[in-house]
C-alpha positions in Angstrom: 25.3 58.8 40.8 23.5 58.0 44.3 25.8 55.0 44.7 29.2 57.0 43.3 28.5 59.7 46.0 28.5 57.9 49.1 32.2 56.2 47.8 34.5 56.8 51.3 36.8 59.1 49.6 34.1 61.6 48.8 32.6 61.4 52.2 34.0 64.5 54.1 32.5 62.3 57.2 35.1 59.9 56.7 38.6 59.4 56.1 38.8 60.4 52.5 42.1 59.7 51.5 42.1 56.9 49.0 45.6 56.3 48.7 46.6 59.7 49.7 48.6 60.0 52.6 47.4 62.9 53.7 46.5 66.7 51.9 48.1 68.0 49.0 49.9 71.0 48.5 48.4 73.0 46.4 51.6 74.6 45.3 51.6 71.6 43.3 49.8 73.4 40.4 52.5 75.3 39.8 53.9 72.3 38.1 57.6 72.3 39.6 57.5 69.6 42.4 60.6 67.6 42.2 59.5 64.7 43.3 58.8 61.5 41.9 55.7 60.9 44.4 53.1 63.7 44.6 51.9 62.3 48.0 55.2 63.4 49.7 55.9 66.7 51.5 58.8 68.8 51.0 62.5 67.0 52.0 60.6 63.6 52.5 62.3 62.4 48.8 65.5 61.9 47.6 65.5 66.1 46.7 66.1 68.5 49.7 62.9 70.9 51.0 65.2 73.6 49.4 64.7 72.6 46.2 60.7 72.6 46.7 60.5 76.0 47.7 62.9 77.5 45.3 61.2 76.1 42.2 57.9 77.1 44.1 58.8 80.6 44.6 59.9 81.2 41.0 57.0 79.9 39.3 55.0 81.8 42.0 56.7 85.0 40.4 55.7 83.6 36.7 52.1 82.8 38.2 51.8 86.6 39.9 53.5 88.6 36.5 50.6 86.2 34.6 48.0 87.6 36.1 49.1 91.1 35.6 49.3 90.5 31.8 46.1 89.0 31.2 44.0 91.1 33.1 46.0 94.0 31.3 45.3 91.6 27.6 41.8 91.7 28.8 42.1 87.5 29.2 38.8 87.2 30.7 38.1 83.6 29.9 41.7 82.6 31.4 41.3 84.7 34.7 37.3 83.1 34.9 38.9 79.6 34.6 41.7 80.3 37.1 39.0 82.2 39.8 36.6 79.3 39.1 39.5 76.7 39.7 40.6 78.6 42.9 36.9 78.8 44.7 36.5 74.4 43.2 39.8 74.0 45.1 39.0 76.3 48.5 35.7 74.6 48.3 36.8 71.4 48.2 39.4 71.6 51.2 37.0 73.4 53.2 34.0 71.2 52.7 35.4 68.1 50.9 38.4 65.3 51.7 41.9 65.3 50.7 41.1 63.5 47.1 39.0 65.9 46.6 40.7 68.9 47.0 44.0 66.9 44.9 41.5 66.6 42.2 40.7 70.3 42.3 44.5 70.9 42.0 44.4 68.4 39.4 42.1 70.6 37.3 43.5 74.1 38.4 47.2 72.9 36.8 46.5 73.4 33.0 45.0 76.8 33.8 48.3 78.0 36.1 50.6 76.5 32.9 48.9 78.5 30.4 48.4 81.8 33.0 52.4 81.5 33.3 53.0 80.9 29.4 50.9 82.7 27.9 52.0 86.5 28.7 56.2 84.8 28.1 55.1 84.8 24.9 54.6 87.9 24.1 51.9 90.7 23.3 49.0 89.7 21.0 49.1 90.6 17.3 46.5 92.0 16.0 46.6 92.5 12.2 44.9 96.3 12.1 47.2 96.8 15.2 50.7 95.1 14.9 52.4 95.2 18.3 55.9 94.8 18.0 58.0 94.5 21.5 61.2 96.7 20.8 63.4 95.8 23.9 65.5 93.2 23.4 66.6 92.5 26.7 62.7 91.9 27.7 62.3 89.3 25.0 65.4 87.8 26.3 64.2 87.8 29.7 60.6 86.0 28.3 63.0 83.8 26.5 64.9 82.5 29.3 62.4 82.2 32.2 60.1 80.2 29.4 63.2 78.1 29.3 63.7 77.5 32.9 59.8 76.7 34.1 59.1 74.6 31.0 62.3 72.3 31.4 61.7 72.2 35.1 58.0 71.4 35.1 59.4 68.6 31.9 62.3 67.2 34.8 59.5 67.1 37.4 57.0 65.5 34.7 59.8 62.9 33.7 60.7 62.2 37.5 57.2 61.4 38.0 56.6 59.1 35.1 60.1 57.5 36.5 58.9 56.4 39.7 55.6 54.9 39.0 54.0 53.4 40.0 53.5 54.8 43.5 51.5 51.9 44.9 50.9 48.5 44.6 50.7 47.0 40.9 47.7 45.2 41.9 44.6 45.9 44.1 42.3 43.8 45.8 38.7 44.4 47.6 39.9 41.9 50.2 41.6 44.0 52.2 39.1 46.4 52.6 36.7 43.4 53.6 38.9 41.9 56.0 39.8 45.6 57.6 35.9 45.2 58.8 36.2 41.4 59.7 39.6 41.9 62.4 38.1 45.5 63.9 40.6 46.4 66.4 43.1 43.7 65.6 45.7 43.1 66.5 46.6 42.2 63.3 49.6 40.9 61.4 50.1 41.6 58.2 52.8 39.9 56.0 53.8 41.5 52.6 56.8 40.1 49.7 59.8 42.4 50.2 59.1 43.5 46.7 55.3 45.1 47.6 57.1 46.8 50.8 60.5 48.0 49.1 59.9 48.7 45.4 56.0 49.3 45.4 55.7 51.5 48.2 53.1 48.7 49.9 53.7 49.6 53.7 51.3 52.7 54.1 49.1 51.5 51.4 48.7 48.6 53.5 48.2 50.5 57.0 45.4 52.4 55.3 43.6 49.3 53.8 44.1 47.9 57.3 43.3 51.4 59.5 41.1 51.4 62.5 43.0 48.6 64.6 46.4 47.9 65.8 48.3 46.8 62.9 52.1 45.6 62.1 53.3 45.0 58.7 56.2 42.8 58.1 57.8 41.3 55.0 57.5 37.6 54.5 60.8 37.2 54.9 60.4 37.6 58.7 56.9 36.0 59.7 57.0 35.9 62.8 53.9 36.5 64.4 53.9 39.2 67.6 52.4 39.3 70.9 48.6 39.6 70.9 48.5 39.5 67.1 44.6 37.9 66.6 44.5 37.8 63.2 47.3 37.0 60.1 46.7 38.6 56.6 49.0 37.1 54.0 49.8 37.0 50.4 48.7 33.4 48.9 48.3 32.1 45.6 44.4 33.0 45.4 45.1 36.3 46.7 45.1 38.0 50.3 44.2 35.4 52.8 42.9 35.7 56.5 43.7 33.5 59.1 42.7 33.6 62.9 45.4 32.5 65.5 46.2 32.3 69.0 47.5 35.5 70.6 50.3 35.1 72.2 50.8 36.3 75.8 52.7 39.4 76.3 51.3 43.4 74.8 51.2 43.8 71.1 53.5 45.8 69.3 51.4 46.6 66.4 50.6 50.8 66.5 47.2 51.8 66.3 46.3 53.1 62.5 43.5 55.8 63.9 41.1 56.7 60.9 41.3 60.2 62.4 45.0 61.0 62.3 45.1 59.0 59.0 42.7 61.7 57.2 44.4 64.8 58.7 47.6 63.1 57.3 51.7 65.4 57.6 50.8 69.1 57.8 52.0 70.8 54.4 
């Protein structure tokens, strides 16, 4: 447990990302994010921002008119869970690191589905008791928005599933080794056009690499820029380093600051 807590991504000290690019929304527990990364922000994917925050807002309203009928059911177990999830997840973005605070919304998301459900589906029966709804129109109204989150949440589920995976297909340590053997860089980094296009490999590679000046270019195109120190590169035993010559002229290669990578796109 000793060793497990000093991992970097739990160490509010540090950057704490993992291979987050930055925080996660928390709105994200509503379970209607149409998007097939979770990393990305509203309007960064292929669906507009409008799309976000409509499907936002109405399963806020389902979230809000949940509340009411449990507390009003007397739900106490449901609300505890949800209150408990809510303080794990204000807790965790207060005092913890991006990953931790996407678990907490990790863990708070079965609780909003079944805090949103669970009063759609009507009044409990009770067999010395029988509650019987007599309106038709409100049992059409459950019936419909039921309809409408669960086959949203399901398309944002299925887009999801779609587009994994969101990283890399493979990991290595190596990169995390050689990010403390260049320092400041410069450093060059050549990727296959399949691990930059399809796999999403560019900022998983700046983070591996973060703290120096880094530029990341597909193999396709090696050539090595001014002031470049060092050349990481994709060989047959895995990520290989190489030391070069810098060549005169400035580098390039931005600066990957641990700092600005941990605060990552405001939400």
């Amino acid at each position: 447990m000793l060793d497990f807590h000093s991992f970097e991504t739990f160490d509010p000290n540090g950057p704490g990302l993992g291979n987050l690019f930055g925080q996660v929304s928390p709105f994200e527990a509503l379970g209607i994010w149409p998007s097939g990364d979770f990393r990305l922000a509203p309007g960064d994917g292929a669906v507009p921002a409008a799309g976000y925050y409509l499907g936002v807002a109405f399963a806020l309203v389902l979230f809000l008119y949940g509340l009411v009928g449990l507390w009003r059911r007397r739900e106490s177990a449901i609300l505890a869970g949800v209150g408990a999830a809510a303080l794990a997840y204000a807790a965790a973005r207060v005092g913890g690191t991006p990953y931790t605070a996407a678990k907490a919304i990790e863990i708070a998301s079965p609780l909003v589905a079944l805090t949103i459900l669970l009063p759609l589906l009507g009044p409990p029966r009770r067999e010395s008791q029988p509650v019987v709804d007599k309106s038709a129109s409100r049992r059409s109204g459950r019936t419909t928005a039921i309809g409408l989150f669960v086959g949203a949440a399901g398309l944002c589920s299925l887009l999801a599933l779609a587009n994994a995976p969101v990283g890399p297909t493979s990991y290595s340590s190596k990169l995390s080794d050689y990010r403390k053997a260049v320092g400041a860089g410069p450093t060059l980094v050549l990727a296959s056009p399949q691990l930059l296009e399809e796999e999403h490999g560019e900022p998983f590679l700046a983070w591996e690499m973060r703290g120096g000046r880094v530029c990341i270019n597909s193999t396709d195109d090696p050539k090595v820029p001014p002031g470049v120190r060092f050349v990481v590169f994709e060989a047959e035993t895995g990520w290989t380093l190489k030391k070069v010559h810098p060549l005169p002229g400035k580098t390039p290669c931005p600066l990957v600051a641990e700092r600005q990578a941990r605060q990552g796109p405001a939400r």
